[in-house]
N, C-alpha and C positions, 0 to 999 in steps of 0.2 A: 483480317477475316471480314467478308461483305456479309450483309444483313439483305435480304431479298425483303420486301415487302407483299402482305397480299395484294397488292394494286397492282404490281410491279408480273406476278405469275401470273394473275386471270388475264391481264393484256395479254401476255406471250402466250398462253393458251386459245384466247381469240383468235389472235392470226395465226397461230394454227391450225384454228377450224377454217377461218377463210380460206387461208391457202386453197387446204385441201377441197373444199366447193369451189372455189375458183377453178382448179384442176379438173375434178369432174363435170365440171359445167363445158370444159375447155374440149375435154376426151367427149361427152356427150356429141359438143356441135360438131367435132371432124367426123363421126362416125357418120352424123345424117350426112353429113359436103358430101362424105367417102362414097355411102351406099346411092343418094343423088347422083354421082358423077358415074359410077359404074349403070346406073339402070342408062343415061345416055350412049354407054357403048353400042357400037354400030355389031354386025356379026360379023364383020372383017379383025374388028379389035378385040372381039373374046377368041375367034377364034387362036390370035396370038397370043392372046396370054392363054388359052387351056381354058377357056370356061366354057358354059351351057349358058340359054336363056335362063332354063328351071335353077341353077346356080343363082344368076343375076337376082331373080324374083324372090328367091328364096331369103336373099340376104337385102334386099332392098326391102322388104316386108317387114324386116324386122324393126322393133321398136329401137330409138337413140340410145336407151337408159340397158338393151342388152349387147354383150358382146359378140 
């Protein structure tokens, strides 16, 4: 039978918190790349994927930290 120490859980708890801000920090920065790179669409390129300017604006507007 192992004996876990408290030293041994607050670490592994730690980089569980890291992980998960590492992650969200990771999700945050693609989302500005993402909404960046779509406000550079020309209106040949939305018009191929189905989009509007007011689309484009609307989502490039938005802040990193919403989805």
């Amino acid at each position: 039978m192992s004996t876990l120490t408290h030293q041994s859980m607050t670490n592994h708890h730690q980089s569980s918190i890291f992980t998960r801000i590492s992650q969200t920090l990771q999700v945050w920065h693609q989302r500005q790349r993402n909404r960046r790179q779509l406000a550079q669409l020309s209106a040949r390129d939305l018009h191929d994927v189905g989009l509007s300017w007011s689309d484009i604006v609307y989502e490039a507007e938005k802040p990193f930290w919403r989805a």
